[in-house]
C-alpha positions as CSV (number, residue, x, y, z in Angstrom):
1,X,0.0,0.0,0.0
2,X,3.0,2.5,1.3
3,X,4.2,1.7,-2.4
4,X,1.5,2.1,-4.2
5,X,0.6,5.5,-2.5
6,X,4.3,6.7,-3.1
7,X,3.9,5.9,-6.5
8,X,0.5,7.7,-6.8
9,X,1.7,10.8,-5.5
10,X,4.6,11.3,-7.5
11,X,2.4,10.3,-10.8
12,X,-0.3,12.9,-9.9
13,X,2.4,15.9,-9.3
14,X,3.9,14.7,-12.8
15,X,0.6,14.1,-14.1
16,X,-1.6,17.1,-12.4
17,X,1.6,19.1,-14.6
18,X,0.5,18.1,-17.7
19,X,-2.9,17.7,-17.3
20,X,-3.4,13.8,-18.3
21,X,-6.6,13.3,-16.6
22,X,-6.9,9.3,-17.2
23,X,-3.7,8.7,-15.1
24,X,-5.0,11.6,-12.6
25,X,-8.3,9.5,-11.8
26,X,-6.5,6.8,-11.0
27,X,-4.0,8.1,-8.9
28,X,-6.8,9.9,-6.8
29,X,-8.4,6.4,-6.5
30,X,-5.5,5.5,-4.8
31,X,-5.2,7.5,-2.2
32,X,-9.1,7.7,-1.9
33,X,-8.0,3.8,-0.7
34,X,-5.1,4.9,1.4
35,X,-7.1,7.2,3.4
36,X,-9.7,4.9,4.0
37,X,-6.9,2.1,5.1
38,X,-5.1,4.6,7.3
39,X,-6.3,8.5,7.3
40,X,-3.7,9.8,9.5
41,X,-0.2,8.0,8.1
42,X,-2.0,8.7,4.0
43,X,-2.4,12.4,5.0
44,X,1.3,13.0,6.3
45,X,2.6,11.6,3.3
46,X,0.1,13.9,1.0
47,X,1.5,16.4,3.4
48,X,5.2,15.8,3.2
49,X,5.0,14.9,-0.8
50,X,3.7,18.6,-0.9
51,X,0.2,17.5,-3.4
52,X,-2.1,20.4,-1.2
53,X,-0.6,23.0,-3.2
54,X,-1.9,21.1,-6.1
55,X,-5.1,21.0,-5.2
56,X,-6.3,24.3,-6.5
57,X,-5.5,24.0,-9.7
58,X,-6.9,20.3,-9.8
59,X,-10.1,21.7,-8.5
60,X,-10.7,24.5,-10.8
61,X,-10.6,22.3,-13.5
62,X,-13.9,21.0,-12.6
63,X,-13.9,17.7,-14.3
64,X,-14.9,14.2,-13.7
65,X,-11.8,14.0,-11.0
66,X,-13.7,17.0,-9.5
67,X,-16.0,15.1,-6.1
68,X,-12.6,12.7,-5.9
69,X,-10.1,15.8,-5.4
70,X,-12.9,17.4,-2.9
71,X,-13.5,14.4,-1.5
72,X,-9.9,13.8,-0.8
73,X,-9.6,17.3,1.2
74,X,-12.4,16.3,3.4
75,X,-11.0,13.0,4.3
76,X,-7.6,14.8,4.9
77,X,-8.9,17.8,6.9
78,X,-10.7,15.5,9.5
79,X,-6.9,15.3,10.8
80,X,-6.6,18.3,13.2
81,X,-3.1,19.1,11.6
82,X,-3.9,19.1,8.1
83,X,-6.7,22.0,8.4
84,X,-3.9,25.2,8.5
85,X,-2.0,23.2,5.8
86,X,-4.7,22.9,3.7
87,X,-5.9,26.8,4.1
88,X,-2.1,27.7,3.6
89,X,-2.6,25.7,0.1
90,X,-5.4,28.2,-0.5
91,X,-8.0,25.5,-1.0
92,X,-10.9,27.6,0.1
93,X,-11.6,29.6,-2.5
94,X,-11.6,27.5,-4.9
95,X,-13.5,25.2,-2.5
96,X,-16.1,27.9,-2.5
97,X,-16.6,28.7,-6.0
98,X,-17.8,25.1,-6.6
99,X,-20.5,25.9,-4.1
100,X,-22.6,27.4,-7.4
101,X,-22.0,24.1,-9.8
102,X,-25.0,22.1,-10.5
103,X,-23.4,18.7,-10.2
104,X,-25.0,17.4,-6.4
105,X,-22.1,15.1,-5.8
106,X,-18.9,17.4,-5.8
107,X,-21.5,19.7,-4.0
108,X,-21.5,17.2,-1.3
109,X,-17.3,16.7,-1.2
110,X,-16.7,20.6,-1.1
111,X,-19.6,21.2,1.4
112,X,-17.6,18.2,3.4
113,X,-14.4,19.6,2.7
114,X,-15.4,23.6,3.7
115,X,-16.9,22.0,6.6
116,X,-14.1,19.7,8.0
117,X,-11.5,22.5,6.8
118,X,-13.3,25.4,9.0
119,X,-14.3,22.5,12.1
120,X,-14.0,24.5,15.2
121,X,-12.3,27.3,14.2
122,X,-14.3,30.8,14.5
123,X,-12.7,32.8,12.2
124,X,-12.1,30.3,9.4
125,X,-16.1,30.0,9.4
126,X,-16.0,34.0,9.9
127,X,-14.2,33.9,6.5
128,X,-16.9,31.8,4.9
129,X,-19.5,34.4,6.1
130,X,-17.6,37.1,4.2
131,X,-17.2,35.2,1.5
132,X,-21.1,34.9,1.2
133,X,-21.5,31.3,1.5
134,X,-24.8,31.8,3.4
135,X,-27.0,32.8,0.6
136,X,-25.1,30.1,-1.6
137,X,-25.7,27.0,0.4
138,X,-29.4,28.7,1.9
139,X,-30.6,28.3,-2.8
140,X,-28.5,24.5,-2.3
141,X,-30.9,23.8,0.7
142,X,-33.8,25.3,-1.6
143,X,-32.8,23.5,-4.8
144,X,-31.7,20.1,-3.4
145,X,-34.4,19.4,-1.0
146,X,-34.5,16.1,-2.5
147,X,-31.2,15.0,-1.4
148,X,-30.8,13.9,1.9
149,X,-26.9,13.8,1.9
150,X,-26.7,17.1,0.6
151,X,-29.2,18.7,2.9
152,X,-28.2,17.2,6.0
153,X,-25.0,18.8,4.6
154,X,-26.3,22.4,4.4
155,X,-27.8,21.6,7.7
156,X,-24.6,21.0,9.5
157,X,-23.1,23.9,7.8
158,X,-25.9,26.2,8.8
159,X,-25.6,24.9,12.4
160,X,-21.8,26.0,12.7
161,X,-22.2,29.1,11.0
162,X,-25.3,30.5,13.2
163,X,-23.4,30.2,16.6
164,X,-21.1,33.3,14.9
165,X,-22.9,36.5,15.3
166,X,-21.7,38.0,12.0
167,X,-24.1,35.3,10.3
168,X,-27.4,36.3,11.5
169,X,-27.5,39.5,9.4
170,X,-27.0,37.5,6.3
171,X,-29.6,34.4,7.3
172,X,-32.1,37.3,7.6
173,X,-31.6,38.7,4.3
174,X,-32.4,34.8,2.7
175,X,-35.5,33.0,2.9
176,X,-33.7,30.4,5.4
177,X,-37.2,30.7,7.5
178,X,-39.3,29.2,4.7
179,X,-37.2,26.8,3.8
180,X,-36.5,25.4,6.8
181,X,-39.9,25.4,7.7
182,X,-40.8,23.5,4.9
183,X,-38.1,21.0,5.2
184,X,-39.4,20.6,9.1
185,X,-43.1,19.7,7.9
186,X,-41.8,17.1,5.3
187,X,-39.4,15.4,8.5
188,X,-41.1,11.9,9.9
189,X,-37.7,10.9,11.5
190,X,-37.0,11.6,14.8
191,X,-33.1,12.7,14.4
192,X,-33.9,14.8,11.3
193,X,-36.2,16.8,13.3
194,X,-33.7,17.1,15.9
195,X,-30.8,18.9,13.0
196,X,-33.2,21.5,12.1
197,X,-34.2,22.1,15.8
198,X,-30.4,22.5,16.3
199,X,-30.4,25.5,13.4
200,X,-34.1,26.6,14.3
201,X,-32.6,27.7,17.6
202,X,-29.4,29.7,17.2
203,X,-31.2,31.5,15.1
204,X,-34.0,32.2,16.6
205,X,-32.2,34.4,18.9
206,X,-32.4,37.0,16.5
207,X,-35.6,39.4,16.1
208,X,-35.8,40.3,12.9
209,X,-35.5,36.1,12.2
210,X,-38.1,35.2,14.7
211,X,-40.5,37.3,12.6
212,X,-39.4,35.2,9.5
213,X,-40.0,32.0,10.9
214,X,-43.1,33.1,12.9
215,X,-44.3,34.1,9.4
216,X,-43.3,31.2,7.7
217,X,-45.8,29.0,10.2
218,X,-43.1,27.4,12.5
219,X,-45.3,27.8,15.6
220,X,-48.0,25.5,13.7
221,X,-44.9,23.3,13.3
222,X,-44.0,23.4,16.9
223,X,-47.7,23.4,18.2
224,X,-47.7,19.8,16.4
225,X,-45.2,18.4,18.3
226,X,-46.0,19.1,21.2
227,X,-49.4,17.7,20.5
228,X,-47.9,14.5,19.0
229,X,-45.1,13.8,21.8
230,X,-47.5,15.4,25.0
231,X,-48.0,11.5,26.3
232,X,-45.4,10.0,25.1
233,X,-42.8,9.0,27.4
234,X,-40.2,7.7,24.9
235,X,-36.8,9.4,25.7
236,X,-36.7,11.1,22.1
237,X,-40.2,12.0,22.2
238,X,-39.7,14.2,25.9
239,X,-36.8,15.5,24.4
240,X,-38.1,16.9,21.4
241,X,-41.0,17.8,23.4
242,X,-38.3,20.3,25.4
243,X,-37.0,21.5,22.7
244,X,-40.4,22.7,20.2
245,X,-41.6,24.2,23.4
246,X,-38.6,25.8,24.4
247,X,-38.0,27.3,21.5
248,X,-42.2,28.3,21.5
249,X,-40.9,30.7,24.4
250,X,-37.8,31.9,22.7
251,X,-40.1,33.3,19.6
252,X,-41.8,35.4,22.5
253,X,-38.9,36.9,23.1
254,X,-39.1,38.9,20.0
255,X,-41.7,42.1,20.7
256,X,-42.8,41.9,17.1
257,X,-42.9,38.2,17.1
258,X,-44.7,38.1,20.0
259,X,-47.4,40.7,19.3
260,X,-48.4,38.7,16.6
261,X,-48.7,35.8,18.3
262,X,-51.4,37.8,20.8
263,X,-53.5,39.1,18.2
264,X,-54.9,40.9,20.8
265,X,-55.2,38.3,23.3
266,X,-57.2,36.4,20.4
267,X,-54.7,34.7,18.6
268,X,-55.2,30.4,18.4
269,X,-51.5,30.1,19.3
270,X,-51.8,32.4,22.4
271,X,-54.8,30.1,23.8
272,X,-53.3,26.8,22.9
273,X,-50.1,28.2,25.2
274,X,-52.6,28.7,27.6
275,X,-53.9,25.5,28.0
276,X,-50.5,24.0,28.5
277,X,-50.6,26.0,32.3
278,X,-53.1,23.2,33.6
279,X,-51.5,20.2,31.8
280,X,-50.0,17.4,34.1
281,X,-46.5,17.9,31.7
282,X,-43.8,20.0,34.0
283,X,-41.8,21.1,30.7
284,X,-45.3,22.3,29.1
285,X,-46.6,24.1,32.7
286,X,-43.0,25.4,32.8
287,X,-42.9,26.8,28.8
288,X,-46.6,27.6,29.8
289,X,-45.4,30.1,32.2
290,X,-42.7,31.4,30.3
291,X,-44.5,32.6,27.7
292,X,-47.6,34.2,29.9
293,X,-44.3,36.3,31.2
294,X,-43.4,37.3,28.0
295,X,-47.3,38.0,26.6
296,X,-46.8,40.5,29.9
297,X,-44.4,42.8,28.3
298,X,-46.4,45.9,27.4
299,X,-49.7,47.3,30.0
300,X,-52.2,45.9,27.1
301,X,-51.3,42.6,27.4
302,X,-50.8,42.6,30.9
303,X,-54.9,44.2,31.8
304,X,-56.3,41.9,28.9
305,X,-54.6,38.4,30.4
306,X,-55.7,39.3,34.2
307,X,-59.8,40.7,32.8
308,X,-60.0,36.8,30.9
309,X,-58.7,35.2,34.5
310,X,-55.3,34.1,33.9
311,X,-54.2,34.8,37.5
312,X,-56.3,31.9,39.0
313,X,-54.4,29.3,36.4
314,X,-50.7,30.5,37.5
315,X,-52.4,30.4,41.1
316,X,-53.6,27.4,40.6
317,X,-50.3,25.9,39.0
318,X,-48.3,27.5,41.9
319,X,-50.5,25.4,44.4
320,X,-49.8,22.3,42.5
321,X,-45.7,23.5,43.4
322,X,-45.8,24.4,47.0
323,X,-44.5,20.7,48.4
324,X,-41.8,19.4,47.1
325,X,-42.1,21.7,44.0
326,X,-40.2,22.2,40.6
327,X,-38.8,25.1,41.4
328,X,-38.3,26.4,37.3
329,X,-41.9,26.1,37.5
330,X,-42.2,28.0,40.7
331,X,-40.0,30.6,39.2
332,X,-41.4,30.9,36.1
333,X,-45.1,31.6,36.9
334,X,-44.0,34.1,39.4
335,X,-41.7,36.0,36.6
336,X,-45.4,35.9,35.1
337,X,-47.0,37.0,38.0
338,X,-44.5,39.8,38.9
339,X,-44.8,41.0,35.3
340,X,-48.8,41.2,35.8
341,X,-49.1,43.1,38.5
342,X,-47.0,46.1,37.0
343,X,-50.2,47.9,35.5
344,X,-51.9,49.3,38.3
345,X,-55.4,48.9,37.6
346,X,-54.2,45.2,37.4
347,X,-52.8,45.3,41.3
348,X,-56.3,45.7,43.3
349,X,-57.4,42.8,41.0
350,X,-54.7,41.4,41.5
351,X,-54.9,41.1,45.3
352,X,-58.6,40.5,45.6
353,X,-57.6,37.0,43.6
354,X,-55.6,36.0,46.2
355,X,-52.0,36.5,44.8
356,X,-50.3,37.6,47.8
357,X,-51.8,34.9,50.1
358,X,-50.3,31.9,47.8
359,X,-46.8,33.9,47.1
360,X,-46.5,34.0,50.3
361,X,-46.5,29.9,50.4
362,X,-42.7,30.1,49.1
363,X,-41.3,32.6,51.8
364,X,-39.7,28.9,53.2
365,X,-38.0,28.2,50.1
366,X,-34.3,28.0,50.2
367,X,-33.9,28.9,46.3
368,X,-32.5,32.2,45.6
369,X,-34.1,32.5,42.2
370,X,-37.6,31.4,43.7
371,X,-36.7,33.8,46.3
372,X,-35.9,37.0,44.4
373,X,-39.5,36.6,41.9
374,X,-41.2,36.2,45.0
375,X,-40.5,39.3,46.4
376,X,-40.5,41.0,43.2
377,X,-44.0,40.1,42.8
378,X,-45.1,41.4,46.3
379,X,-43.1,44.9,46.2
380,X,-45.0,45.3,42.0
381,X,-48.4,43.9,44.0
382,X,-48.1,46.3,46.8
383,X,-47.0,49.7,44.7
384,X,-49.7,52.1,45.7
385,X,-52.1,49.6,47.9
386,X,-51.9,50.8,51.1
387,X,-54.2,48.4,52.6
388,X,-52.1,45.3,51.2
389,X,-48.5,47.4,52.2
390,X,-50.1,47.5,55.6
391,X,-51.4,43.7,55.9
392,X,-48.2,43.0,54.3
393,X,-45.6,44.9,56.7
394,X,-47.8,43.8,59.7
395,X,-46.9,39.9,59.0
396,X,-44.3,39.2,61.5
397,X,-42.9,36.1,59.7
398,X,-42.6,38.1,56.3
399,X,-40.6,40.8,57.8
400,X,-38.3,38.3,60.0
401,X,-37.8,36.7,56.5
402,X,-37.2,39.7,54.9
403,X,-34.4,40.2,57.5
404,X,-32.8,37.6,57.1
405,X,-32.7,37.9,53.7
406,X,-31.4,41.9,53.5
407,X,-28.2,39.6,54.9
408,X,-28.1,37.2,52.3
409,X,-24.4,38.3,51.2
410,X,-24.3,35.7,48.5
411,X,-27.1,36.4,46.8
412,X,-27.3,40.1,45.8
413,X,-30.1,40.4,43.7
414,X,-32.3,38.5,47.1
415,X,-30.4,41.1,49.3
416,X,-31.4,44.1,47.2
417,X,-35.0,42.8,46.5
418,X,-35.3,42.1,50.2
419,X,-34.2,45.6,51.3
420,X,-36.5,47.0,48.6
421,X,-39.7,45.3,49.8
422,X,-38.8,46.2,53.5
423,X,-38.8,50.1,51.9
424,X,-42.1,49.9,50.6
425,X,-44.0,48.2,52.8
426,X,-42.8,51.3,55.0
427,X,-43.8,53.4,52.0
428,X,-47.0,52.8,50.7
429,X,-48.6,51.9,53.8
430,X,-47.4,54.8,56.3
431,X,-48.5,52.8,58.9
432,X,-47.3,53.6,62.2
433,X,-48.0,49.4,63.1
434,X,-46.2,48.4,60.0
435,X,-42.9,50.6,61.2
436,X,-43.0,48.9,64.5
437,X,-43.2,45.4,63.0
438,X,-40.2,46.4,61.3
439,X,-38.3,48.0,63.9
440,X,-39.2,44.7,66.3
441,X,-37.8,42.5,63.8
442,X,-34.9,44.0,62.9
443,X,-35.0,45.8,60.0
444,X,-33.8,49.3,60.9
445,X,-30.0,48.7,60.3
446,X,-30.7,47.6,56.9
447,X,-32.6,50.1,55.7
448,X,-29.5,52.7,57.0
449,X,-27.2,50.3,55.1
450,X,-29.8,50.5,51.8
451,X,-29.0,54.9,52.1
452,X,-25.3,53.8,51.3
453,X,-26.3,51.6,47.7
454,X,-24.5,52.4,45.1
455,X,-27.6,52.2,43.1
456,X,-29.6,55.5,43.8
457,X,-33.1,54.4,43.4
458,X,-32.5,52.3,46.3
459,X,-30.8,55.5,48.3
460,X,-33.7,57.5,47.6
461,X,-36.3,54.6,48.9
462,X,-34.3,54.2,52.0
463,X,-34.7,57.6,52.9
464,X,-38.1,58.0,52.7
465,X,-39.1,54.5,54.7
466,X,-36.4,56.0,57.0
467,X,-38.1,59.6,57.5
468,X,-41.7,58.2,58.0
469,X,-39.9,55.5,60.9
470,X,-38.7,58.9,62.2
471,X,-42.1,60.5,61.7
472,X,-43.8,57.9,62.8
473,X,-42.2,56.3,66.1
474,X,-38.9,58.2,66.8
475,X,-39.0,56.7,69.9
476,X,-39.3,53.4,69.2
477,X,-36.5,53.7,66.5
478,X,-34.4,56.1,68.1
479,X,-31.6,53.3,69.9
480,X,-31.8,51.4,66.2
481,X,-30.6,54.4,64.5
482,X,-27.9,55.8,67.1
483,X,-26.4,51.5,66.7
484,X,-26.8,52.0,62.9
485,X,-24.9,55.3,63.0
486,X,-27.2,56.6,60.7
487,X,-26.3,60.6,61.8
488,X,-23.0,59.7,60.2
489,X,-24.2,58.1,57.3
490,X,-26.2,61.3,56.6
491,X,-23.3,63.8,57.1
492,X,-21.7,61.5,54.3
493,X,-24.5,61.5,51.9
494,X,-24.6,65.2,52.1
495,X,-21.1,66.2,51.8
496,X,-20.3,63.9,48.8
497,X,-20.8,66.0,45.6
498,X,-21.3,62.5,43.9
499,X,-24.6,62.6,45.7
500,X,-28.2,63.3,43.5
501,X,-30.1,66.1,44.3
502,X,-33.1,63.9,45.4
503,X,-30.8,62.1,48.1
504,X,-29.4,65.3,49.4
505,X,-33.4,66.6,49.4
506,X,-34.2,63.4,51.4
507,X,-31.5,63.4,53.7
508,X,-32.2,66.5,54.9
509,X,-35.6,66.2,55.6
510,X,-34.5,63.1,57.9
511,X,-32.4,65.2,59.5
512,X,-35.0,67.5,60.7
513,X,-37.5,64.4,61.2
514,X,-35.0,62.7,64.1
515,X,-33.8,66.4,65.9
516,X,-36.7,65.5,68.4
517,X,-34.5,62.5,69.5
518,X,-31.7,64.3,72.5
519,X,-28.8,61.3,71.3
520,X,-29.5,61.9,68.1
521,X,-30.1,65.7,68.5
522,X,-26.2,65.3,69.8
523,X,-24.8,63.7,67.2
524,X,-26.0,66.0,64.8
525,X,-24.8,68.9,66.7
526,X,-21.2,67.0,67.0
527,X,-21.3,66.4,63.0
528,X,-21.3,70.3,62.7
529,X,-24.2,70.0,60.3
530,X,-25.1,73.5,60.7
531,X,-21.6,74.1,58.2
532,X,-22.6,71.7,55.7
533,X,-26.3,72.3,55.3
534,X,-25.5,76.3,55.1
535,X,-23.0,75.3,52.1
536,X,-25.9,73.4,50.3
537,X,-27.8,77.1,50.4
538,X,-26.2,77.8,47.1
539,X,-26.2,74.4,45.7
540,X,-27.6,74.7,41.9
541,X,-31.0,72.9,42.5
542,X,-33.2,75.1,43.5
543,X,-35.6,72.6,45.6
544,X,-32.6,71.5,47.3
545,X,-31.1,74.9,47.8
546,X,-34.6,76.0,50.0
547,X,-34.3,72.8,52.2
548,X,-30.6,73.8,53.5
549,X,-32.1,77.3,54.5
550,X,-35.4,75.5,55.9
551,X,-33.0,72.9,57.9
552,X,-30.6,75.5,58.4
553,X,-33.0,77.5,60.3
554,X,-34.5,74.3,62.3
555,X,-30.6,73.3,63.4
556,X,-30.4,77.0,64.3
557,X,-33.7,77.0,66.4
558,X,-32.5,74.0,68.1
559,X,-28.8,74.3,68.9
C-alpha cells in the first residue's frame, strides 16, 4: 500500500503538470483507498509529498476528477493538523466557487471539505461568512431538498455558521425561514427533526429572524409536536417535546414576534399556550409560564390576560408547586406574576384574587431565584395599595424573613430585592403598626445600610421608609438608629458632591424628622451640620437649595 501511494503521488504531481486526466483519476483512486486504510499516516505523506498546493488547480478544473479531489480534502482535513495546511494551500476559495456548480455530488465533497477544513475554528467560518457562503448554500438547501446527503450537509453547515454573530445578518436577508420550515413539515424521522431544531434555535435568537420563521408557520410546526409527543414518554419524544416548546418561548422573546402571536389576546397560538398551564407535563406548565411572562411585556397585554382570568391558572399551577415543587416552574409563573401586576389597575385585581396569600407559600424556600421573583412580585403587587402594604408589613414572619434575607451576602439580587420590599412596605402603607413590626424584627439597620447603595433608586427609597420611621415612632426607632450610625451616614450623603439632588433633598428632611430624639439631636450637633447644610444654600438645584435654608433655620432653632 506504502508503495502504491508513493507511487500515486509522485504520478499525480507529474501528471496534475500536464494535465493527463486518465492517469489523474486513477491516482486519486489510490489515495481515496489509502485514506480509508489509514487517514492519519496517507495524509502525512500527502502532506510531506507537498500535493495540497496542487489541489487548487486540480479543482478549478472542474472535471470528472472533480468530487474525488474534494472528496480527498475532506477526508484529509478531519486530521486536526492538516486543516492550516490545507488553508495555507489556498483551497478555500476555490473550495467555495464550486458551491454554485449544479453537479450534487462534488457539491457534497466541497460542502464536506469547507466544513471539515473550518471545524471549530471561529474565524475560518467567519471567512466563509464574508465570502457569502450563506446565501449560496441557503438556494443549495432550496434547490436540493430532495437530497438527503446534501441537505443534511447544508444543515450541518448552517448549524456551525449560526453560533457566529456576523451570520445572523446574512440568514435574515435569505429565505432560510421558509425553507426550513418546509423542510421541518416534510421530516417523519425523529433525528432529522432534531438537525433542524439545532439550526431553528441559534437562530431564533435574532428578532428580525423570529418574525421570519413566525411568518413562515413554525409555531404551527411546533404546536404539532408538542401535541404528538405530549403522552409520550419515549426518551426522544420528551426530548423533542423540550426542545419545540422551548423554542415556542424563545419566539416570545421577540416584541414583534410576539405581538403577533397575541393578536390581541385572540390569537389560536396564544390560547393553545394557555392550555399548556393546567397540563400534568412539568416542561409544558414550565414553557406555559414562560411565555404568559413574555405576553406580559407591554400594559395591554398585561390588563387583557388578568380581565379573561389568567391569575387563578398560574395560582392554581403555583398550588400544585408548593410541596416538594419544581422550582423552574415555581420561578417561572411568578416571573409571570411579577410581570402582571406592573399595571396598576391590574394590582387591586390582582390582590382580591388572592395572589399575595399563595406567594407567600414560598417565603420557606431556600432557592434564591424562587426567592428573588417572590419578592418582586409582592413589592409590583403592593406599589400604591396601602391596605395590602399594611397587611403585608404587619406579618411578623414576612418581615423576620425579609431580615434575614437583607443579609443574604451571597445572593445580591435577594439582598437588594429584600431591602426593597422592606422600603415599601414602609412606604405605601405609612402605617405607624407596619414601622414597629419592622423596627421589632430587625430591619432598621438595613434600611441605613440600603441609604449607602451604590444604586440610587434604592438611596432615595431608604430615605423615605427612614423619614416616615422617624415621623412615625422616633422613639421606638431612636436606639436602632444611634447603633446604625445613621447621623453619620447622613453627614456622608450630604457632603459627597457625587450625591443626586433627590438624596441630598431626602437626607435633609430626615435630619430634621430625628432632631426631636436628644442622642440623636447630639450627634447632629457634633457632625457640625449646621456648616454643611448652610453650604448646600447655594447648591444649583433650586428645591434642594430651599431645604438647607429650611433645615438651616430648624438646626439654628435648636442648637
Amino acid at each position: 500500500m506504502a508503495d502504491n501511494l508513493s507511487e500515486a503521488l509522485k504520478t499525480l504531481k507529474l501528471s496534475s503538470a500536464d494535465g493527463a486526466s486518465d492517469s489523474v483519476e486513477g491516482c486519486l483512486d489510490c489515495l481515496l483507498k489509502a485514506l480509508a486504510h489509514n487517514n492519519v499516516e496517507t495524509s502525512e505523506k500527502i502532506q510531506e509529498m507537498g500535493v495540497l498546493a496542487m489541489m487548487p488547480a486540480l479543482l478549478s478544473a472542474q472535471n470528472s476528477c472533480t468530487p474525488k479531489v474534494a472528496n480527498i480534502i475532506a477526508e484529509v482535513a478531519k486530521n486536526e493538523f492538516m486543516r492550516s495546511p490545507c488553508v495555507e494551500a489556498g483551497l478555500i476559495p476555490p473550495l467555495v466557487q464550486l458551491l454554485n456548480c449544479k453537479d450534487q455530488e462534488i457539491l457534497l465533497q466541497t460542502g464536506r471539505a469547507l466544513g471539515n477544513i473550518c471545524y471549530d475554528s471561529h474565524s475560518l467560518q467567519a471567512q466563509l461568512i464574508s465570502m457569502g457562503v450563506i446565501p449560496t448554500l441557503v438556494r443549495l438547501l432550496g434547490v436540493h431538498s430532495q437530497n438527503t446527503a446534501l441537505t443534511e450537509m447544508c444543515l450541518i453547515a448552517f448549524g456551525n455558521l449560526a453560533e457566529l454573530e456576523s451570520s445572523k445578518e446574512q440568514f435574515a436577508s435569505t429565505n432560510i425561514a421558509e425553507e426550513l420550515v418546509r423542510l421541518f413539515r416534510k421530516q417523519v424521522e425523529h433525528e432529522k427533526k432534531e438537525m433542524i431544531f439545532e439550526v431553528l434555535a441559534p437562530l431564533a435568537e435574532n428578532d428580525v429572524i423570529k418574525l421570519q420563521l413566525v411568518d413562515a408557520g413554525l409555531v404551527e410546526c411546533l404546536l404539532e409536536v408538542v401535541a404528538q409527543t405530549v403522552d409520550s414518554d419515549r426518551e426522544e419524544d420528551v426530548a423533542q417535546l423540550k426542545t419545540a416548546s422551548d423554542l415556542m418561548v424563545l419566539l416570545l422573546l421577540g416584541d414583534e414576534s410576539m405581538q403577533k402571536l397575541f393578536e390581541g389576546g385572540k390569537g389560536s397560538v396564544f390560547q393553545r399556550v394557555l392550555s399548556w398551564v393546567p397540563s400534568n407535563n412539568h416542561q409544558l406548565q414550565l414553557a406555559g409560564a414562560l411565555a404568559i411572562a413574555n405576553f406580559a411585556r407591554n400594559d395591554g397585554n398585561c390588563i387583557h390576560m388578568v380581565d379573561t382570568g389568567i391569575v387563578q391558572k398560574l395560582l392554581e399551577l403555583l398550588d400544585r408547586h408548593v410541596e416538594e415543587g419544581n422550582v423552574t416552574v415555581q420561578h417561572a409563573a411568578l416571573s409571570a406574576l411579577r410581570n402582571l401586576a406592573i399595571p396598576v389597575v391590574n394590582k387591586s385585581k390582582m390582590l382580591l384574587a388572592g395572589v399575595s396569600d399563595v406567594v407567600l407559600k414560598f417565603l420557606k424556600s431556600e432557592m434564591p431565584p424562587v426567592q428573588f421573583k417572590l419578592l418582586g412580585t409582592l413589592r409590583m403587587l403592593i406599589d400604591t395599595q396601602a391596605d395590602a402594604a399594611e397587611q403585608l408589613g404587619t406579618n411578623t414572619k414576612l418581615v423576620e424573613r425579609l431580615v434575614e434575607w437583607c443579609e443574604a451576602k451571597d445572593h445580591a439580587g435577594v439582598m437588594g430585592e429584600s431591602n426593597r420590599l422592606l422600603s415599601a412596605l414602609i412606604r405605601h402603607s405609612k402605617s405607624k403598626d407596619v414601622v414597629r413590626t419592622v423596627i421589632q424584627g430587625g430591619g432598621v439597620k438595613h434600611l441605613v445600610t440600603m441609604a449607602t447603595s451604590e444604586h440610587m433608586i434604592m438611596q432615595n427609597e431608604a430615605l423615605v421608609a427612614l423619614g416616615l420611621i422617624a415621623a412615625l415612632d422616633l422613639d421606638c426607632a431612636e436606639k436602632d438608629f444611634v447603633g446604625a450610625n445613621l447621623v453619620q451616614v447622613l453627614h456622608k450623603l450630604l457632603t459627597d458632591e457625587h450625591s443626586a439632588p433627590e438624596i441630598k433633598y431626602n437626607s435633609m428632611i430626615l435630619i430634621c424628622s430625628i432632631m426631636g430624639s436628644e442622642p440623636l439631636h447630639k450627634e447632629v450637633q457634633s457632625l457640625a451640620f449646621i456648616d454643611v447644610v448652610s453650604n448646600l444654600r447655594s447648591h444649583e438645584n433650586k428645591t434642594v437649595a430651599h431645604q438647607a435654608s429650611l433645615t438651616e433655620q430648624r438646626l439654628t432653632a435648636q442648637s
